[in-house]
LOPANU-511537 format. One line per field, with one value per residue (C-alpha): y, x, z; residue number from 1. Coordinates in steps of 0.1 Angstrom, whole numbers, plus 5000, padded with zeros to 4 digits. Each point is the difference from the previous one (the first is absolute). Layout:
N
y = c(Y; ...)
x = c(X; ...)
z = c(Z; ...)
k = c(NUM; ...)
END
This chain:
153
y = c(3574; 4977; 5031; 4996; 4968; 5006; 5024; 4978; 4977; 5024; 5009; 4966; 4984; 5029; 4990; 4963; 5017; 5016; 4975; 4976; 5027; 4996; 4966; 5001; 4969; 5007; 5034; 4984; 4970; 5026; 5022; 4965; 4999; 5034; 4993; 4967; 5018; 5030; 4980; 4975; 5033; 5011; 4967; 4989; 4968; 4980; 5034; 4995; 4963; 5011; 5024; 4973; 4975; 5021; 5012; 4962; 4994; 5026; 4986; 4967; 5011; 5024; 4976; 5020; 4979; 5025; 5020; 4957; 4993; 5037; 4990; 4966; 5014; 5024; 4978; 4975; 5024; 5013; 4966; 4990; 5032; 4996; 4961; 4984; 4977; 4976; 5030; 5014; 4967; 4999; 5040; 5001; 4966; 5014; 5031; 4976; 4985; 5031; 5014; 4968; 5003; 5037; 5000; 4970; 5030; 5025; 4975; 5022; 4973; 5030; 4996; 4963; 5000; 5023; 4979; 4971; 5014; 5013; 4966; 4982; 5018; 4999; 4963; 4991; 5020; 4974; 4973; 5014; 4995; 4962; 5004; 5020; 4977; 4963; 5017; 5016; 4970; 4972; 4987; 4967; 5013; 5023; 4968; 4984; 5032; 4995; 4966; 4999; 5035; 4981; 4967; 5022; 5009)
x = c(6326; 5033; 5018; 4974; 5008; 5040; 4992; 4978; 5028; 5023; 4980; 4987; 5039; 5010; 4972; 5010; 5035; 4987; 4977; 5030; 5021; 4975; 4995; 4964; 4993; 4960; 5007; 5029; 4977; 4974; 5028; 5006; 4964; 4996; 5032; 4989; 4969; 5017; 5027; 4970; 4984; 5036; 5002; 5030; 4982; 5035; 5009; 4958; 5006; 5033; 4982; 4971; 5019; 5016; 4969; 4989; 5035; 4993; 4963; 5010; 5026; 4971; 4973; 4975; 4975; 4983; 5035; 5010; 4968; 5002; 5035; 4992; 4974; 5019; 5032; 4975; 4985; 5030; 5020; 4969; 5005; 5037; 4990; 5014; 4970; 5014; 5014; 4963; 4980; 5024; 4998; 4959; 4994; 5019; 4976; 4966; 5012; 5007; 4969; 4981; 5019; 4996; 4961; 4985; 5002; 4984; 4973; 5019; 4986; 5008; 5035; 5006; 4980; 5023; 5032; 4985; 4990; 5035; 5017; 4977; 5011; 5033; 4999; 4983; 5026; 5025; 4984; 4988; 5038; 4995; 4971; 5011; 5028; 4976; 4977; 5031; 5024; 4983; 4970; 5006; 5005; 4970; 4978; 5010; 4997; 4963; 4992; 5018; 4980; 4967; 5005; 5002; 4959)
z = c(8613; 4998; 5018; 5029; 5007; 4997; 5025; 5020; 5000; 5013; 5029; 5014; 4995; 5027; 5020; 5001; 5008; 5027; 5012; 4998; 5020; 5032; 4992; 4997; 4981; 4997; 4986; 4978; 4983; 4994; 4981; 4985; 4988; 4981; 4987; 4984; 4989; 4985; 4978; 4990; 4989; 4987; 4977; 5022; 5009; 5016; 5028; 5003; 5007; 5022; 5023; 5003; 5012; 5024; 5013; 5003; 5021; 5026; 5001; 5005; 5032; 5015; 4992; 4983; 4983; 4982; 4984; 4992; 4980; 4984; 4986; 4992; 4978; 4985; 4992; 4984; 4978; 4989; 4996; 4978; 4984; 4992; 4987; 5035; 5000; 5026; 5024; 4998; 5005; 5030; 5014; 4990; 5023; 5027; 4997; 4999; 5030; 5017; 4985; 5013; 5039; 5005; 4982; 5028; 5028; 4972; 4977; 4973; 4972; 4976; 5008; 4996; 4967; 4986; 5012; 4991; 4963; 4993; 5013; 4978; 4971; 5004; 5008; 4967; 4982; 5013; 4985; 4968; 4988; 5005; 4987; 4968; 4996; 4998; 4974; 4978; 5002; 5018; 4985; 5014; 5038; 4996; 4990; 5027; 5025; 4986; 5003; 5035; 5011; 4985; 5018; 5035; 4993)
k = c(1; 2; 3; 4; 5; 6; 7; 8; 9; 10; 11; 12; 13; 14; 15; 16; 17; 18; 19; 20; 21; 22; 23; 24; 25; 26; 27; 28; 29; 30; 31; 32; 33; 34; 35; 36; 37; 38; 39; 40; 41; 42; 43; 44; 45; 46; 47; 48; 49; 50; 51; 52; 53; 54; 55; 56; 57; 58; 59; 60; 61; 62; 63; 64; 65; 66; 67; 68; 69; 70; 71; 72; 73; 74; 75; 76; 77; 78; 79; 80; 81; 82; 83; 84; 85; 86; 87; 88; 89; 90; 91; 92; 93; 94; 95; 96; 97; 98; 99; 100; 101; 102; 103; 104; 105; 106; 107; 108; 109; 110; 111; 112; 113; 114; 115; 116; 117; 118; 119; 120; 121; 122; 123; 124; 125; 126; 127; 128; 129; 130; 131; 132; 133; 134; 135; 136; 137; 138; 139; 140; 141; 142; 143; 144; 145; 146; 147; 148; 149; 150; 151; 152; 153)
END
């Protein structure tokens, strides 16, 4: 299987050569794309990350929405993957307000929940760290979280 995907590798990086030869940039990001997708697949999760932010670049100068949100979602999922919490919060609300944008002509509510699920998660993740820390080392900042969070009711 791993040989497959060397080989997929091969093939798609002389696409994007070729595709970067006629200066096709909506050809080259979707090069960009299955290259991302096959090194994610490959376990090389930073060329995955490489490709998808230089799929997002040639989105951004062409304008595409939908090929913006796609690699916003993907970035985010693989930032929270590699641990980059704040990176992901940052990519994944990106994507829900893409998602949100491009889903008022459509009514997709499908798509919007599902940004709006994975932001929400990694969000929380961010503050569970704070969180962790007041109940492991700071009883007295965690009382007063409480009492503070309590008063707000």
């Amino acid at each position: 299987m791993l040989g497959d995907l060397d080989k997929s590798i091969e093939f798609l990086k002389k696409f994007l050569a070729l595709c970067e030869e006629t200066e096709n940039k909506s050809k080259a990001g979707e090069a960009h794309k299955q290259l991302a997708e096959t090194h994610s697949k490959n376990g090389d999760v930073h060329q995955a990350i490489k490709h998808l932010e230089d799929l997002l670049n040639i989105a951004n100068e062409e304008r595409n929405k939908p090929a913006q949100a796609d690699a916003f979602l993907k970035l985010g999922l693989l930032y929270y993957q590699e641990g980059i919490v704040r990176k992901s919060v940052d990519c994944l609300q990106k994507h829900f307000e893409l998602a949100r944008a491009d889903s008022e002509e459509s009514k997709n509510q499908k798509l919007i929940d599902r940004a709006r699920v994975n932001l929400g998660i990694a969000q929380a993740n961010t503050m569970i760290e704070n969180y962790k820390y007041l109940v492991l080392n700071d009883l007295n900042g965690l009382l007063d979280w409480k009492i503070r969070r309590q008063m707000k009711r």
